[in-house]
C-alpha positions in Angstrom: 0.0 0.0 0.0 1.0 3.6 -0.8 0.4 6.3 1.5 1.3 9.9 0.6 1.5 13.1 3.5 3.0 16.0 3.7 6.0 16.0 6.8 6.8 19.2 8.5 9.9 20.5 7.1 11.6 20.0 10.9 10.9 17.0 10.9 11.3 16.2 7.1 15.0 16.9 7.5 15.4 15.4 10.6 14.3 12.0 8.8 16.5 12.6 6.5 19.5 13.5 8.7 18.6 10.1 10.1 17.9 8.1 7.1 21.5 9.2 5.7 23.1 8.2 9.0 21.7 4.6 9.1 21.7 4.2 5.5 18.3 3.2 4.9 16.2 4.8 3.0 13.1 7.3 4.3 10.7 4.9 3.3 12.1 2.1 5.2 12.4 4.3 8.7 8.6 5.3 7.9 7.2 1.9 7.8 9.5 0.8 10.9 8.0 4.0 13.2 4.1 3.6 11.5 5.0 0.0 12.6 5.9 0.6 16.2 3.2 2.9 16.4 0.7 1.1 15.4 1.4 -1.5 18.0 1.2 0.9 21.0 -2.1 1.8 19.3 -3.4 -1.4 19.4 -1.6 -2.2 22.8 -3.5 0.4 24.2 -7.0 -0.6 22.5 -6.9 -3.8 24.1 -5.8 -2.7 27.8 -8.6 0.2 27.5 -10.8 -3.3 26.3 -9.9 -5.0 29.1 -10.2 -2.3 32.0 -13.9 -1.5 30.6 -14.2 -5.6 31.3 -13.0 -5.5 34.8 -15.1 -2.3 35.7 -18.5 -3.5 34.1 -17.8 -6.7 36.1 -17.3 -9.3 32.8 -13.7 -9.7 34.2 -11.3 -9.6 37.3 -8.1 -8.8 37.6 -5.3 -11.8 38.7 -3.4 -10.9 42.0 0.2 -11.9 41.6 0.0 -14.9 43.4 -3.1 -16.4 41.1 -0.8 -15.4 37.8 2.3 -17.3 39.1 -0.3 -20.0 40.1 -1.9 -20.5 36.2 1.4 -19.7 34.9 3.3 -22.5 36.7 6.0 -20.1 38.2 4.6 -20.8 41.8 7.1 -23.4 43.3 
């Protein structure tokens, strides 16, 4: 897919700087940052997800003794 936006110069030559630094291309430091930021996005979605859960009721939260329990770590 093809995206095309307009960068603030700043920050336009600052990608650049860096680019030419790391030798990779613009392009290729784009889809790494869209990439990490789309995580977080999505990170975030799902803890946001599972708070609403927890407050409605639908869910609990583990104390740290019942997640080292189901995870086996409790010797």
């Amino acid at each position: 897919m093809s995206v095309t936006f307009d960068l603030p110069p700043d920050v336009d030559a600052r990608l650049d700087r860096f680019a030419s630094e790391t030798g990779r291309t613009k392009a290729a430091v784009l889809a790494e940052a869209v990439q990490g930021a789309l995580e977080d996005i999505i990170d975030g979605f799902r803890a946001d997800e599972a708070m609403a859960r927890i407050r409605s009721g639908e869910d609990r939260a583990l104390t740290d003794a019942e997640m080292r329990r189901r995870l086996g770590l409790d010797h």
